[in-house]
N, C-alpha and C positions, 0 to 999 in steps of 0.2 A: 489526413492527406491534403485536405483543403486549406488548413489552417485555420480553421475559422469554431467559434467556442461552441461548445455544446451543451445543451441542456439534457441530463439524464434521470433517470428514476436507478438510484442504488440502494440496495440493503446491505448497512453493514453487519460484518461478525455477529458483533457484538449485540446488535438492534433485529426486534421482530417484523417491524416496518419499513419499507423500501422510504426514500425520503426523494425529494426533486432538488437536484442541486443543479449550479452553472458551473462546466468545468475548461478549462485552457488544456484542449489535448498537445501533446508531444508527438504521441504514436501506440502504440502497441507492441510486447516486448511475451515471451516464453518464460515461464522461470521454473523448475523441477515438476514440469507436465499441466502447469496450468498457464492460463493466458489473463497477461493484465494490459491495461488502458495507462500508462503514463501520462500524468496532468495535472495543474495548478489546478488546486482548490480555495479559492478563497485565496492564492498568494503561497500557499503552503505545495510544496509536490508531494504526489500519493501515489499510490500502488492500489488500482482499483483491480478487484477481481471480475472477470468479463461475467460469470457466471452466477455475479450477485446485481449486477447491471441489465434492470428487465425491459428498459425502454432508452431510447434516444432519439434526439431532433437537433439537426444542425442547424443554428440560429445564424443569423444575415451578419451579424457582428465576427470581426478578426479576432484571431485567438492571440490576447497578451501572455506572452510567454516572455521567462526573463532575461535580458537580455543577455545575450552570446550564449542563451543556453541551448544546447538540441537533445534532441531524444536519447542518444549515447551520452552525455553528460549528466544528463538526469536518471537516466537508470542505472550508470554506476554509483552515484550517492543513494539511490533509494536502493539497490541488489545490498552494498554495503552496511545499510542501517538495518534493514533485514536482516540479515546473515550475522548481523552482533546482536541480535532481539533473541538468535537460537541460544543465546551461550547462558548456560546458569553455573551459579554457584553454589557449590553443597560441603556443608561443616558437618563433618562427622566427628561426635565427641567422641571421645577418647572411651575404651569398655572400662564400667566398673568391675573390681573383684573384689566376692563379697566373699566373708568366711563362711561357712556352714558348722556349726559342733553338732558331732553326733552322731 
């Protein structure tokens, strides 16, 4: 809301450990009942899960966000790369038929 960057304590997925990043927030956004933090990380925008995010401090520095971009433009690209992250693909071979004698 202030615009200005924030330094957070996040655990990814993936990781046991919470780590200290600096992030360029957007806003905050809903998505199938959970709530995330929209924000340049490192230049890169991410989809942080509020509920793996255990600490924040609003640092004196302005949030560089890119430019023309705002909260609604960056959570349609990241809602988008999400929702193609759902989609798999499955090869089902083809049944063998075996004889049996006997």
């Amino acid at each position: 809301r202030h615009r200005r960057r924030l330094r957070i304590l996040y655990r990814r997925s993936a990781e046991s450990q919470a780590s200290t990043r600096v992030v360029d927030p957007y806003g905050i956004v809903a998505k199938s009942g959970r709530w995330y933090l929209v924000a340049d990380d490192q230049g890169d925008s991410r989809l942080l899960a509020l509920e793996r995010l255990s600490a924040f401090e609003q640092l004196d520095a302005p949030a560089v966000l890119q430019p023309g971009e705002t909260l609604h433009t960056r959570w349609a690209v990241l809602k988008k790369r999400t929702e193609e992250q759902d989609r798999v693909s499955v090869t089902i071979p083809t049944p063998l038929h075996y004889a049996v004698d006997g």
